[in-house]
N, CA and C atoms as an extended XYZ file, in Angstrom:
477
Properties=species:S:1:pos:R:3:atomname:S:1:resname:S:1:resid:I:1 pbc="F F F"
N        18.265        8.742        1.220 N   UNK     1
C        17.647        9.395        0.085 CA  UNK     1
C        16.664        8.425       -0.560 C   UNK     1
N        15.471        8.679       -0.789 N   UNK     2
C        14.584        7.730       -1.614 CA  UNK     2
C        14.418        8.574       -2.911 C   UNK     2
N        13.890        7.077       -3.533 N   UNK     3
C        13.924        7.210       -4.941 CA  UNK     3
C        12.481        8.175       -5.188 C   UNK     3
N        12.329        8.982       -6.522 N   UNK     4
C        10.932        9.337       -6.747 CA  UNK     4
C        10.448        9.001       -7.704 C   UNK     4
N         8.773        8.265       -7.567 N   UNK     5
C         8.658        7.105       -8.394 CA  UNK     5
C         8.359        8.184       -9.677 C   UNK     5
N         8.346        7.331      -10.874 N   UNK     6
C         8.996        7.847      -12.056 CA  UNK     6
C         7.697        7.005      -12.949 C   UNK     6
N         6.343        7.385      -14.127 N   UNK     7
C         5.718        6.665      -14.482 CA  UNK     7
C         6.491        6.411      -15.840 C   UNK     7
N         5.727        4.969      -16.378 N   UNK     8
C         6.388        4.094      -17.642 CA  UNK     8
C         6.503        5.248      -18.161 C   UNK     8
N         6.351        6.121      -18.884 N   UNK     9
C         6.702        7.132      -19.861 CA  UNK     9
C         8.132        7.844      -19.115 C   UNK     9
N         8.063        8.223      -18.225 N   UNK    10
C         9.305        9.047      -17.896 CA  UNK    10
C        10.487        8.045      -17.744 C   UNK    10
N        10.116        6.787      -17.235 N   UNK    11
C        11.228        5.732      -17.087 CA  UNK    11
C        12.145        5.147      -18.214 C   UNK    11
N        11.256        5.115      -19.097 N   UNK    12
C        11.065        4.619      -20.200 CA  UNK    12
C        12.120        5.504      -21.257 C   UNK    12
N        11.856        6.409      -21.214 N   UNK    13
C        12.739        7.739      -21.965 CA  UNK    13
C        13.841        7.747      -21.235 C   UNK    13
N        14.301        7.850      -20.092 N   UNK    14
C        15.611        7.254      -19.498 CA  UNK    14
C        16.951        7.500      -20.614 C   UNK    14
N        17.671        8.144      -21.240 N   UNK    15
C        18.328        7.796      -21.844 CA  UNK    15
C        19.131        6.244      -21.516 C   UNK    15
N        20.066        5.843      -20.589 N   UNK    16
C        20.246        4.415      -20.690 CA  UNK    16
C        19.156        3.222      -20.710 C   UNK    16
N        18.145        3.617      -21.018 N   UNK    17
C        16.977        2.998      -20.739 CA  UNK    17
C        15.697        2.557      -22.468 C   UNK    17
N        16.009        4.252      -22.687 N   UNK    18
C        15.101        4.132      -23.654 CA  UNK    18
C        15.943        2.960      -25.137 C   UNK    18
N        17.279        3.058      -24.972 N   UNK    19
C        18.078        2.018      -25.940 CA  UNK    19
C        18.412        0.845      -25.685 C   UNK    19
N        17.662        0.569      -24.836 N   UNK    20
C        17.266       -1.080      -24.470 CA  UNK    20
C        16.192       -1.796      -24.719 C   UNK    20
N        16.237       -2.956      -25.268 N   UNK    21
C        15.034       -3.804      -25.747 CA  UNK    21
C        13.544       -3.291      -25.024 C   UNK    21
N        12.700       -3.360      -25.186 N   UNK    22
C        11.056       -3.614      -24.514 CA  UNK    22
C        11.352       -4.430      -23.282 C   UNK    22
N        11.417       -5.511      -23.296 N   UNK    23
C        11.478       -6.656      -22.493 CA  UNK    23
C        12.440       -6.344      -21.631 C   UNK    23
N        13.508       -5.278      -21.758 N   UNK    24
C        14.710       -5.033      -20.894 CA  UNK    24
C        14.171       -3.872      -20.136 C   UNK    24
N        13.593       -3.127      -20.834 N   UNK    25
C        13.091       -1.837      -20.166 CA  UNK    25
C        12.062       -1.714      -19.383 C   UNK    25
N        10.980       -3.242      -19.644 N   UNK    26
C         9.962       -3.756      -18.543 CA  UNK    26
C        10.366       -4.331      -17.035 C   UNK    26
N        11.721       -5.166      -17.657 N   UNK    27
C        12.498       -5.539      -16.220 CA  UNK    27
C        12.992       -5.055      -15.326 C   UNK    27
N        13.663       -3.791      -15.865 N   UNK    28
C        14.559       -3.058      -15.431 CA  UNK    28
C        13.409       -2.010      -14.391 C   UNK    28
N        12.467       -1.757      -15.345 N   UNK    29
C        11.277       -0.877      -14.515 CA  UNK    29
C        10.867       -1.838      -13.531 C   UNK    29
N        10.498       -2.657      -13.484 N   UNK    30
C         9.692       -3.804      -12.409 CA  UNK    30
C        11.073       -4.009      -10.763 C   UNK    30
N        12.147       -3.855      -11.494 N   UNK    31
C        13.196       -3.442      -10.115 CA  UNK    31
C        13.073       -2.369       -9.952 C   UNK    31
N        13.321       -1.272      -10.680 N   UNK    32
C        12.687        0.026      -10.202 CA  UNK    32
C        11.839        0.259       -8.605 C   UNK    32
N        10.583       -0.574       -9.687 N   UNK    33
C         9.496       -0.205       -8.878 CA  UNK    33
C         9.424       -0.788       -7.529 C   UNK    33
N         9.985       -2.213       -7.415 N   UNK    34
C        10.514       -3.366       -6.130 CA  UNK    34
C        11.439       -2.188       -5.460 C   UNK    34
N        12.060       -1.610       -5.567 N   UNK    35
C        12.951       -0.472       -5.095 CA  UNK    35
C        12.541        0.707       -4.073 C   UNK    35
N        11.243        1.254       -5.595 N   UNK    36
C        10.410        2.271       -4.344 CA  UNK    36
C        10.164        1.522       -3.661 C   UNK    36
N         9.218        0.708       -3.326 N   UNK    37
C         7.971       -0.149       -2.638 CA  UNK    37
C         8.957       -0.375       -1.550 C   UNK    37
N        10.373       -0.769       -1.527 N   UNK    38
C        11.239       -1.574       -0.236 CA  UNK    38
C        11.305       -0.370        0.129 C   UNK    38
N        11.900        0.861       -0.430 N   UNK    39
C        11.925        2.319        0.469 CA  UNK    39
C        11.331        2.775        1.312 C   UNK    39
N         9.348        2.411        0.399 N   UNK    40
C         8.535        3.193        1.052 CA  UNK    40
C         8.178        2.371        2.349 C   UNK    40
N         8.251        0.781        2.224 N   UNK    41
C         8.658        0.161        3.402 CA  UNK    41
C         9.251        0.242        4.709 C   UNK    41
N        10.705        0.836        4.056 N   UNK    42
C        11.438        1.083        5.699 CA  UNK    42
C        10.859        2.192        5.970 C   UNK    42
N        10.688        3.173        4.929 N   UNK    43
C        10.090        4.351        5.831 CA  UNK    43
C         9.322        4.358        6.819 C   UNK    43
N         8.359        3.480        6.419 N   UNK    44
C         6.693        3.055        7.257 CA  UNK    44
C         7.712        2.696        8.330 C   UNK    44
N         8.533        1.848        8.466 N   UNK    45
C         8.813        1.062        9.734 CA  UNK    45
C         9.667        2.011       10.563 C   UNK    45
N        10.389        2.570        9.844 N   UNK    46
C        11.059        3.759       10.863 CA  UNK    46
C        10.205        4.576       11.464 C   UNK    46
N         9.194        4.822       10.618 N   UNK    47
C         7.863        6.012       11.625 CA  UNK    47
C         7.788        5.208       12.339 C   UNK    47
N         7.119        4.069       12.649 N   UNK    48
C         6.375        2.764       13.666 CA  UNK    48
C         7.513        2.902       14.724 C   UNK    48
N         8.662        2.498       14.244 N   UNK    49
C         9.838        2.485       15.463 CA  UNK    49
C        10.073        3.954       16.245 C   UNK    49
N         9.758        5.229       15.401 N   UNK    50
C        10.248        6.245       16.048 CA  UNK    50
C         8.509        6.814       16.893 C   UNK    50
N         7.317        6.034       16.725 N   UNK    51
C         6.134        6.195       17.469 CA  UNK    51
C         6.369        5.569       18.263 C   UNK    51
N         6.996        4.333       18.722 N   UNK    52
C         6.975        3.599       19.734 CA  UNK    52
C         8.362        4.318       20.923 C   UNK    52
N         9.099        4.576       20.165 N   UNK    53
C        10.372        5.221       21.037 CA  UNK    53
C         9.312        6.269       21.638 C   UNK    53
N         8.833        7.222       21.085 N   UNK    54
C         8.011        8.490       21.598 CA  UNK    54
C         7.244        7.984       22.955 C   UNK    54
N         6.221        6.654       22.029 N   UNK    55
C         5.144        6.540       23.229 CA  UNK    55
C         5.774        5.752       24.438 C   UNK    55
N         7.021        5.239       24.571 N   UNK    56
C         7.308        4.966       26.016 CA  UNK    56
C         8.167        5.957       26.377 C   UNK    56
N         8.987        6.752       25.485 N   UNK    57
C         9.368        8.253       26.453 CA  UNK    57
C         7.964        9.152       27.170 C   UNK    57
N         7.024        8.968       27.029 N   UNK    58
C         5.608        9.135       27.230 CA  UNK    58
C         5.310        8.798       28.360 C   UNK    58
N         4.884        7.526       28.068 N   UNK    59
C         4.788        6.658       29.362 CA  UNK    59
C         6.076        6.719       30.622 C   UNK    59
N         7.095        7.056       30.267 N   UNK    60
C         7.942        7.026       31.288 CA  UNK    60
C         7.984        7.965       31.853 C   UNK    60
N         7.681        9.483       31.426 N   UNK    61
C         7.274       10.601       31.796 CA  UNK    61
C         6.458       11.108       32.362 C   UNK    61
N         5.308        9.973       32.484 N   UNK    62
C         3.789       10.168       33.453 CA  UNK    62
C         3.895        9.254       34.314 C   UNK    62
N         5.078        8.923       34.833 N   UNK    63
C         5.158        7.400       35.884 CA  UNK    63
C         4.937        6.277       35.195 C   UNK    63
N         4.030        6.134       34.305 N   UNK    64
C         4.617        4.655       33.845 CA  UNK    64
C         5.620        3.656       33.731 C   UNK    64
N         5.556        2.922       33.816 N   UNK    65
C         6.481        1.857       32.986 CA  UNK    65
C         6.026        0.611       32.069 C   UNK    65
N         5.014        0.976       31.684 N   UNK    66
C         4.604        0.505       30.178 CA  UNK    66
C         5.448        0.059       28.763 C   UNK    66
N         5.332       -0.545       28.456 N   UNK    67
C         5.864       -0.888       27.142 CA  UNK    67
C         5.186       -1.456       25.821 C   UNK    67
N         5.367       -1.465       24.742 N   UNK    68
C         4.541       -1.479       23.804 CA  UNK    68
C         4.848       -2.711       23.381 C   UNK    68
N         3.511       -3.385       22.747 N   UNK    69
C         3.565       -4.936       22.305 CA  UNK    69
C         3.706       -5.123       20.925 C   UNK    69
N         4.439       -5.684       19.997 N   UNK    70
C         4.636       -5.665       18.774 CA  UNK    70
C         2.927       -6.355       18.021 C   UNK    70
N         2.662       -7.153       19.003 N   UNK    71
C         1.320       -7.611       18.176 CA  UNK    71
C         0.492       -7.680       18.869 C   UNK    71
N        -0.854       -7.155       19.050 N   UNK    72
C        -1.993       -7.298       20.248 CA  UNK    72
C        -3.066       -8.006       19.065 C   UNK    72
N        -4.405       -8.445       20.098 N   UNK    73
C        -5.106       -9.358       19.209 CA  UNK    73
C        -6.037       -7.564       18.755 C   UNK    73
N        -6.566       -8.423       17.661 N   UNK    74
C        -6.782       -6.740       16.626 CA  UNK    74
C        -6.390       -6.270       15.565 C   UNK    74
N        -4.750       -6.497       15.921 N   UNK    75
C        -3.849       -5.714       15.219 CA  UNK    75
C        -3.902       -6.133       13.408 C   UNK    75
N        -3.766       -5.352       12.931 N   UNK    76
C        -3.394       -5.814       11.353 CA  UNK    76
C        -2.732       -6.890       11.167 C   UNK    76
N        -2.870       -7.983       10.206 N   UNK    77
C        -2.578       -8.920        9.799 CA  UNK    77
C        -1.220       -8.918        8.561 C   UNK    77
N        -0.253       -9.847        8.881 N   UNK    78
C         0.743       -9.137        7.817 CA  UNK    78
C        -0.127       -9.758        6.373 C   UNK    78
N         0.800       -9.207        5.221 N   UNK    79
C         0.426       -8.387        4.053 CA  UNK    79
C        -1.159       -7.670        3.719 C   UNK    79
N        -0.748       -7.143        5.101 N   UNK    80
C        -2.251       -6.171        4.492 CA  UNK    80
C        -2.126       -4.737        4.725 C   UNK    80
N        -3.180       -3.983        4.508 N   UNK    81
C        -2.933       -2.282        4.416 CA  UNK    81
C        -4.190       -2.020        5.120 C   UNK    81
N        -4.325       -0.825        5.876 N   UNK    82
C        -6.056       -0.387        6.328 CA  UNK    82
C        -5.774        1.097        6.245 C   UNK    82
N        -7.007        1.939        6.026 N   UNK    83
C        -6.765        2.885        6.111 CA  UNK    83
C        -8.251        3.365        6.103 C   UNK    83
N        -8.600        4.583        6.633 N   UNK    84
C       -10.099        5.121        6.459 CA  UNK    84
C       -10.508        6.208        5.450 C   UNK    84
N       -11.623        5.929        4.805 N   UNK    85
C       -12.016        6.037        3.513 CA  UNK    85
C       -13.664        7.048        4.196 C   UNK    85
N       -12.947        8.326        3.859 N   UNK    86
C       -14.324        9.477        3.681 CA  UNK    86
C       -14.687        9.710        2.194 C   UNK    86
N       -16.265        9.110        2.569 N   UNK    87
C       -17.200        9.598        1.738 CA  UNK    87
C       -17.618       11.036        1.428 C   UNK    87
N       -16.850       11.942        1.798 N   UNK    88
C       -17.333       13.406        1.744 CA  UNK    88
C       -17.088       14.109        0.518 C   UNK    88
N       -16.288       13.591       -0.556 N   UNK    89
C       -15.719       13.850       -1.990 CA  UNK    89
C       -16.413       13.077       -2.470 C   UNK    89
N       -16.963       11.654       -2.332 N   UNK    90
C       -17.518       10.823       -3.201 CA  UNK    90
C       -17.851        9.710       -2.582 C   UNK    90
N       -18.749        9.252       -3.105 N   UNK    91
C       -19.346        7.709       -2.660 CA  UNK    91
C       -18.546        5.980       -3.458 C   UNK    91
N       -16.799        6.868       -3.658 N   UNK    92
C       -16.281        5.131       -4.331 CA  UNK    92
C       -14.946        5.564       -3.631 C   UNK    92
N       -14.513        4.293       -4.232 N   UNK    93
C       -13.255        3.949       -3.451 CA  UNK    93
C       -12.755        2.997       -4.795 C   UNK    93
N       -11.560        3.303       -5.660 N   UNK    94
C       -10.655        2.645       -6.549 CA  UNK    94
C        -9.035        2.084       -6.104 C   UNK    94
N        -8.956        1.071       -6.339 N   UNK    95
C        -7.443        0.551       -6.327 CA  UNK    95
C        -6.690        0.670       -7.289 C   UNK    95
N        -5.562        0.835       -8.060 N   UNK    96
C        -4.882        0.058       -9.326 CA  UNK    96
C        -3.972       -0.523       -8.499 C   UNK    96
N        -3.234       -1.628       -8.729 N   UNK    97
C        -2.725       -2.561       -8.404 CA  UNK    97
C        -1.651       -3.316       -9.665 C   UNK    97
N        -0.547       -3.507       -9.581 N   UNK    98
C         0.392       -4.530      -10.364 CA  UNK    98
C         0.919       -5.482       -9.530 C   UNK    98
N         1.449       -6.816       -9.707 N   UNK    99
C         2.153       -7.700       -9.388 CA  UNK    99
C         3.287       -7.804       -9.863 C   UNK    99
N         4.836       -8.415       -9.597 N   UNK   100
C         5.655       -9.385      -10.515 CA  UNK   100
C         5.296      -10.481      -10.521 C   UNK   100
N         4.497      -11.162       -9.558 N   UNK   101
C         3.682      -12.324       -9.850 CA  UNK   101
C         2.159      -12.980       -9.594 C   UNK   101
N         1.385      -13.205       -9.703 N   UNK   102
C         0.124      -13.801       -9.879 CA  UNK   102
C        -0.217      -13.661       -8.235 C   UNK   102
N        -0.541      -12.919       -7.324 N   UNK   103
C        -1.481      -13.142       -5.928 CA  UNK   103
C        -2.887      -13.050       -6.171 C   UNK   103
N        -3.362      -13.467       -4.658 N   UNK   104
C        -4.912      -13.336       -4.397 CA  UNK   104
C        -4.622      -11.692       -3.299 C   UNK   104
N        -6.123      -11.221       -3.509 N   UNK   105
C        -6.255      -10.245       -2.344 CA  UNK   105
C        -7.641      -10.552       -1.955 C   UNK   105
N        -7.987       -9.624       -0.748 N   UNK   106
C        -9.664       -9.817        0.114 CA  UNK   106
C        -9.263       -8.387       -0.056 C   UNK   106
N       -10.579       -7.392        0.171 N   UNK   107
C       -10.939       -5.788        0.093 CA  UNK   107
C       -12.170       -6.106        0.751 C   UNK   107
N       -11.671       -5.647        2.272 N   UNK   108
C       -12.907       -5.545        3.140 CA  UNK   108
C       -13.399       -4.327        3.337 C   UNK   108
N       -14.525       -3.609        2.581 N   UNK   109
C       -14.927       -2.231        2.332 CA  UNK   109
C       -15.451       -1.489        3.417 C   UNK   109
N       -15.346       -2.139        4.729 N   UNK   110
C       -15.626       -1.387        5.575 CA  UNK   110
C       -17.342       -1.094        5.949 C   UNK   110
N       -18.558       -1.524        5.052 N   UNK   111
C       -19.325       -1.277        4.789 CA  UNK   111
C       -20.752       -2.949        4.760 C   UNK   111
N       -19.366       -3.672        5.118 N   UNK   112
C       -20.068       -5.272        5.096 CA  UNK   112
C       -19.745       -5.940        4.262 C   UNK   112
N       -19.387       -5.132        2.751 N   UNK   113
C       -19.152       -5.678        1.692 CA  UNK   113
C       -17.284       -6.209        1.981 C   UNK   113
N       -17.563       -7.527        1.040 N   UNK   114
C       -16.082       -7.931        0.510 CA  UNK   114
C       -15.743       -7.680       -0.621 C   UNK   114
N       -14.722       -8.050       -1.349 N   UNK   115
C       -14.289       -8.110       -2.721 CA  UNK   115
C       -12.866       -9.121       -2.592 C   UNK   115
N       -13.123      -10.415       -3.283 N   UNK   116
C       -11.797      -11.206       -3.321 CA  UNK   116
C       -11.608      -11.093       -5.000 C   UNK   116
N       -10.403      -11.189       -4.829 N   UNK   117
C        -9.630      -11.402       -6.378 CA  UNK   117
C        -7.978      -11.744       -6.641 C   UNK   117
N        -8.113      -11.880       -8.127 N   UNK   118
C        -6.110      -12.089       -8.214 CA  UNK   118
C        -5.517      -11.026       -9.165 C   UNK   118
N        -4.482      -10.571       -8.855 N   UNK   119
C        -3.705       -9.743      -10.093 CA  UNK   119
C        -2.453      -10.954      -10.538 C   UNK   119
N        -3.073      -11.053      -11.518 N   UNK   120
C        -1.816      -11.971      -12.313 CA  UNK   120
C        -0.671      -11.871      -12.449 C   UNK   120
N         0.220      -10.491      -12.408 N   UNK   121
C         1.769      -10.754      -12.174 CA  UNK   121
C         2.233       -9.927      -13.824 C   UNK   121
N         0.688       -9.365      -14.895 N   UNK   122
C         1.355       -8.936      -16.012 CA  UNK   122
C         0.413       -8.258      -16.216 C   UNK   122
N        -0.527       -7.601      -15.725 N   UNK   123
C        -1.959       -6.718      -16.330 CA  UNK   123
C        -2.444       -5.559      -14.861 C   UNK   123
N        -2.519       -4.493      -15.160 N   UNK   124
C        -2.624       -3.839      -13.498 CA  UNK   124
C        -4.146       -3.895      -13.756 C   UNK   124
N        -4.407       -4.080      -12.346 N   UNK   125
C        -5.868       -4.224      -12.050 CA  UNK   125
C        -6.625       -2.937      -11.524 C   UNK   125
N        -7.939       -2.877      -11.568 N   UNK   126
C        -8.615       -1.423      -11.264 CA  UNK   126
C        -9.443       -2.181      -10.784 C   UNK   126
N        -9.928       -1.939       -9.200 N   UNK   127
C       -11.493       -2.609       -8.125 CA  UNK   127
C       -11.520       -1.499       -7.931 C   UNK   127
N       -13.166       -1.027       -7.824 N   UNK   128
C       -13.998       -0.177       -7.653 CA  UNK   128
C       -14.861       -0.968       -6.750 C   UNK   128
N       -15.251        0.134       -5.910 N   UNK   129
C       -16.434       -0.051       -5.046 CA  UNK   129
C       -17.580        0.977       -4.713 C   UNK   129
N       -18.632        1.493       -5.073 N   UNK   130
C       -19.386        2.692       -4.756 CA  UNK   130
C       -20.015        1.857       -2.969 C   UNK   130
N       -20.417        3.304       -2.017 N   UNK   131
C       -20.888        3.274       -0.677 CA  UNK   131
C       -22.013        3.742       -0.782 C   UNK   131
N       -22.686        3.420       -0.098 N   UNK   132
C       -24.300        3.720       -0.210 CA  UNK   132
C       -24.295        5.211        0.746 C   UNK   132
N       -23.287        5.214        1.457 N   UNK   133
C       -23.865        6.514        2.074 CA  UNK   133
C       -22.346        7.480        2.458 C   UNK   133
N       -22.841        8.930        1.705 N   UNK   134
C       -22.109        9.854        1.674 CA  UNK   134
C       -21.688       10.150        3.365 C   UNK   134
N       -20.019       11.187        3.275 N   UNK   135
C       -20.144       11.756        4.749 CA  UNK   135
C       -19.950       10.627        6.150 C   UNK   135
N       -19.226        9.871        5.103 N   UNK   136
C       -19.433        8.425        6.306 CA  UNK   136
C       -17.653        8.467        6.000 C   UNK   136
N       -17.304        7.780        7.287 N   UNK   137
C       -16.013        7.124        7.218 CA  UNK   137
C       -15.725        6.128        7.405 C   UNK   137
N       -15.002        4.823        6.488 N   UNK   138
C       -15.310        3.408        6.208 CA  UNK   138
C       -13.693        3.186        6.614 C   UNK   138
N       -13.438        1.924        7.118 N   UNK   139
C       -12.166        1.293        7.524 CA  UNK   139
C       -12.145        0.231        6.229 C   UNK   139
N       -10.907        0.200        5.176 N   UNK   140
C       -10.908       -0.389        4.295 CA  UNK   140
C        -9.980       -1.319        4.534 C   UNK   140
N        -9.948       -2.622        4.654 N   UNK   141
C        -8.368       -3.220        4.384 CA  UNK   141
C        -8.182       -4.244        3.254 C   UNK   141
N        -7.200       -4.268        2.824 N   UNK   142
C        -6.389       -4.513        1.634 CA  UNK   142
C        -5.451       -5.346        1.482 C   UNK   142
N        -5.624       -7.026        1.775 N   UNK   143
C        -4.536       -7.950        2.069 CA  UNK   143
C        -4.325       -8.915        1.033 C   UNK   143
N        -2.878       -8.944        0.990 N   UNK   144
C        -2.562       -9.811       -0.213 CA  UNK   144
C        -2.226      -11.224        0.898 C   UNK   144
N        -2.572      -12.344       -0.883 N   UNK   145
C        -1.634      -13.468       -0.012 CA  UNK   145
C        -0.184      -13.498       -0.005 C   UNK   145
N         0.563      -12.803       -0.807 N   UNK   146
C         2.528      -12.693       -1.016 CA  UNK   146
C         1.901      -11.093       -1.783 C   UNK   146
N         2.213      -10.362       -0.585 N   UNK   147
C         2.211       -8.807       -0.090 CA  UNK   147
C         3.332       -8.182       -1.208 C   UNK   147
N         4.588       -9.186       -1.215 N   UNK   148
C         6.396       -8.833       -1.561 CA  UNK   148
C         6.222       -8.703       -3.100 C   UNK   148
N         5.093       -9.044       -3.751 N   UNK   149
C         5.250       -9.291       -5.140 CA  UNK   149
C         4.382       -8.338       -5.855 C   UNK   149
N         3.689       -7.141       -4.734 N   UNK   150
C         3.386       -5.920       -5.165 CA  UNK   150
C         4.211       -4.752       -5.565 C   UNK   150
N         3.832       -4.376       -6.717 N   UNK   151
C         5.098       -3.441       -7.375 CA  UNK   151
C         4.434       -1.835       -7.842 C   UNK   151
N         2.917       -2.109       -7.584 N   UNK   152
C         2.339       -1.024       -7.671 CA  UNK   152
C         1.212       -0.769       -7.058 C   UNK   152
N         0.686        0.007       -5.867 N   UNK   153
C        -0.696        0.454       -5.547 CA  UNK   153
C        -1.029        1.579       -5.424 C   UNK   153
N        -1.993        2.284       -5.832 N   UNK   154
C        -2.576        3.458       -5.611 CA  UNK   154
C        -4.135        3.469       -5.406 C   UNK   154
N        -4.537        4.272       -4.243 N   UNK   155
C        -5.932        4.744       -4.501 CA  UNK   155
C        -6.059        5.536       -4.108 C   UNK   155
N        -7.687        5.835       -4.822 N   UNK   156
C        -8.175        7.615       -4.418 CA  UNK   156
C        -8.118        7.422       -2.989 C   UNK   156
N        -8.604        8.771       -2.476 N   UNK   157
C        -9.042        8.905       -1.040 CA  UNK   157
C        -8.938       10.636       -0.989 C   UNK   157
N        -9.104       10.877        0.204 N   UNK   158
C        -9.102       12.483        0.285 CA  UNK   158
C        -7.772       13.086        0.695 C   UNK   158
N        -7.635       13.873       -0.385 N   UNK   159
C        -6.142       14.336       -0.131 CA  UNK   159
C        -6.120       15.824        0.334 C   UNK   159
C-alpha cells in the first residue's frame, strides 16, 4: 500500500499533528515526505525489475538467449532523472524542488542549454527554462549530487 502524498495544509491539520509544535510538525512532515519518495522509489524499481523479467521472457521466446545488462555505457547516471519534455502546450519547462539538506544539481535542457544550482535543505526552489522552439521534444535530465536528500520534486510536462 503506498502512502498519498498529502500538501503542508492537509498534513498539517492532521489532528495528531496539528497539536504539535511548528518545528515538530515540519519534522514529522519532512519523514512523511522521505516516506513517499522511498515508496515512489521501490515502485520505479519493481517496474524496472518486472521490464526486465518480461524482456528476457521475450528474448527466450524468439530463440534468444540474451540477457539484460544492469549498466550499458549511455545509461543514466545515478542520482539523476530524464525524461522528454514536449513543447506542444508550451515553450517552458519548471521544477520545484525541496531538500532535508543543502545539494548541488546540473539541468541539462535538452536544447544545449545547462542550468547548475543548490537547494539548501530549507527553502523549495522553482528553475524555469523557456525553449526557443515549439512542437519539439527535448530530453531533460535532472541530477543531484546526494539524490537521498530530495524530499520534494515536481514538474510541468504534458499530462
Amino acid at each position: 500500500m503506498f502512502l498519498e502524498e498529502l500538501t503542508w495544509q492537509q498534513f498539517s491539520s492532521l489532528p495528531n499533528i496539528s497539536k504539535l509544535p511548528l518545528h515538530e510538525q515540519e519534522r514529522h512532515y519532512r519523514i512523511y515526505l522521505n516516506d513517499v519518495t522511498m515508496q515512489r522509489f521501490a515502485m520505479i524499481q519493481e517496474q524496472i525489475a518486472r521490464a526486465e523479467v518480461e524482456a528476457l521472457a521475450q528474448a527466450s521466446a524468439n530463440g534468444g538467449g540474451g540477457h539484460i545488462q544492469q549498466q550499458e555505457e549511455g545509461d543514466l547516471p545515478s542520482g539523476c532523472i530524464q525524461f522528454v519534455n514536449n513543447t506542444t502546450d508550451g515553450n517552458d519547462c519548471r521544477f520545484w524542488i525541496n531538500t532535508s539538506a543543502p545539494t548541488n544539481y546540473t539541468i541539462t535542457w535538452g536544447d544545449g542549454e545547462t542550468t547548475t544550482g543548490e537547494v539548501n535543505g530549507e527553502d523549495q526552489v522553482e528553475i524555469n527554462h523557456n525553449y526557443a522552439d515549439a512542437d519539439t521534444e527535448y530530453t531533460v535530465r535532472l541530477c543531484f549530487d546526494d539524490i537521498s536528500v530530495v524530499t520534494y520534486l515536481e514538474f510541468n510536462g504534458d499530462d
